[in-house]
N, C-alpha and C positions, 0 to 999 in steps of 0.2 A: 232128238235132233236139234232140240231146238240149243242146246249149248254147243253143240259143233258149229253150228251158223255165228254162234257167236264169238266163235275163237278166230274163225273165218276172217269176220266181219274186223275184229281187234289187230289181225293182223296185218291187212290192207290199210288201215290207218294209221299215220302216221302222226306224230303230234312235231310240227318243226320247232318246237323252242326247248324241244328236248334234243341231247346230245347223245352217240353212240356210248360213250363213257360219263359215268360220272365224274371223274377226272378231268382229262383229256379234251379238249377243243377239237372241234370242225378240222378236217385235211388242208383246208383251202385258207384258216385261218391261220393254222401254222408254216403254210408258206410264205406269208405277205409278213405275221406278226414278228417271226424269229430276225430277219432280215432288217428290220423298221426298228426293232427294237437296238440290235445289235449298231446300228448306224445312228443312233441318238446317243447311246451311251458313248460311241468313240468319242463322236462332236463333244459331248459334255466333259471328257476328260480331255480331249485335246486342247478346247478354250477356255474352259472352265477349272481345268484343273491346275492351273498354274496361276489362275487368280487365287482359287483356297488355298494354294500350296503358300503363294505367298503373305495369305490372311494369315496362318496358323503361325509361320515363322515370325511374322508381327506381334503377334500374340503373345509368343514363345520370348520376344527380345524385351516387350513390355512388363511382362511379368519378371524378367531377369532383372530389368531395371527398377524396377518396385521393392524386389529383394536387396538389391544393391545398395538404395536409397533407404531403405531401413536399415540395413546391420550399418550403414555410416551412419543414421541416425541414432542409432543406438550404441555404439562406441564415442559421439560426440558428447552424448546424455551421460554416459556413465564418467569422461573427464572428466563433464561439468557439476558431474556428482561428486565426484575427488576433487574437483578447487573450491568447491563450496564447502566439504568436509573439510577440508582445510583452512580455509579462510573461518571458519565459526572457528578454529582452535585459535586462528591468529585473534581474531575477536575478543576469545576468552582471555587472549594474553594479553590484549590489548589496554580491554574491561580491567584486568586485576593492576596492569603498569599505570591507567588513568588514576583506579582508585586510591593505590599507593600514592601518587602526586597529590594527588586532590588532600588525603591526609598531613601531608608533609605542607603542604600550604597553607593547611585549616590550622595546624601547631605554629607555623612561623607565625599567625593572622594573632592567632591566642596570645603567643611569648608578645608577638609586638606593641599588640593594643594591652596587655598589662603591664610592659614597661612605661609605656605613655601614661597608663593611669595610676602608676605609682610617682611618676616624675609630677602630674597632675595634681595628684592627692599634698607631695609634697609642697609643690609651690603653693598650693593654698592654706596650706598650714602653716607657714612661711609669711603668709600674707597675713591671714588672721592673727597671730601672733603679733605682728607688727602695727596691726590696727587695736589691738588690746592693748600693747606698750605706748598708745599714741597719749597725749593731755584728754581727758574729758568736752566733749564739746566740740573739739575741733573739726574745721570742714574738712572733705577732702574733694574740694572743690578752689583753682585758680582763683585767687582773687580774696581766699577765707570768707567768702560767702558761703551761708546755709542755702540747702536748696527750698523751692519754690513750698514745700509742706512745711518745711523749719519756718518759714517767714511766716505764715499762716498759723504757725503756733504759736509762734511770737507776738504776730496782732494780738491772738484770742489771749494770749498768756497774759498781755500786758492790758486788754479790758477787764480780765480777772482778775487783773492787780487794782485795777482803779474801784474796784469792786460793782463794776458793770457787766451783766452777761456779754458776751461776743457777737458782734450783729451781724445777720448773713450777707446783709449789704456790703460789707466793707471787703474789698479787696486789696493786695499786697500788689503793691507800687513794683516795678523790676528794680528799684535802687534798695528795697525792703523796709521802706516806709509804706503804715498803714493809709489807706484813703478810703473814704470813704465815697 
């Protein structure tokens, strides 16, 4: 008997934080909750949903413009890749029309300066020859004055005639008398 008392017993109690279903909610919860729920959810689509609607199309117009502003960025890049491929070819032609000048000026430079140094060479051959046809002796100084070492060899030449050494005292007068 004593487990019939006890099934007795288990069935008059009641435990409230247990529910009819395990599923399922309370009768009373599903009157008030379906109602409450459904009238939140309107209000958040009604106010709410025309701010996200117009968040997303934002979104939507930002990213188109992101796109947009790339392929122009990327069509501006690949011009500027063709005028720079270009411009290196102009460069290359530019480099070979300098270097050709710069040749053709380094030849005039050449011809010119050996014409001058054969005109050069001549005249002083020219020259030389005319100072070898000259007398012995002669100045080639205004006036047929020796210059200042000729008088200076002169003093010493003519102490060496008198048959006296040349004295380092004596210096040559400007009219190219010795004095002493």
């Amino acid at each position: 008997m004593n487990l019939a008392v006890m099934f007795a017993a288990a069935a008059e109690e009641h435990d409230s934080t247990q529910t009819h279903h395990w599923l399922l909610p309370e009768d009373y919860e599903m009157y008030w909750g379906i109602p409450a729920s459904i009238l939140i959810f309107a209000l958040l689509i009604w106010k709410a949903g025309p701010v996200i609607k117009k968040g997303f199309n934002d979104r939507t117009a930002r990213v188109q413009a992101q796109l947009d502003d790339a392929a122009n960025d990327l069509s501006a890049a690949e011009a500027e890749a063709a005028e720079i491929r270009r411009a290196l070819g102009d460069v290359e032609a530019e480099r070979a029309r300098m270097l050709t000048d710069a040749d053709a000026q380094a030849e005039a430079l050449l011809r010119d300066g050996r014409a001058w140094l054969d005109t050069e060479v001549a005249d002083l051959e020219a020259r030389a020859t005319a100072d070898v046809g000259r007398r012995p002796g002669a100045a080639d100084f205004p006036g047929d004055r020796p210059p200042l070492g000729g008088r200076r060899r002169a003093c010493g030449q003519r102490a060496a005639d008198r048959g006296s050494p040349p004295r380092p005292d004596r210096v040559v007068h400007p009219e190219g008398r010795c004095r002493a």
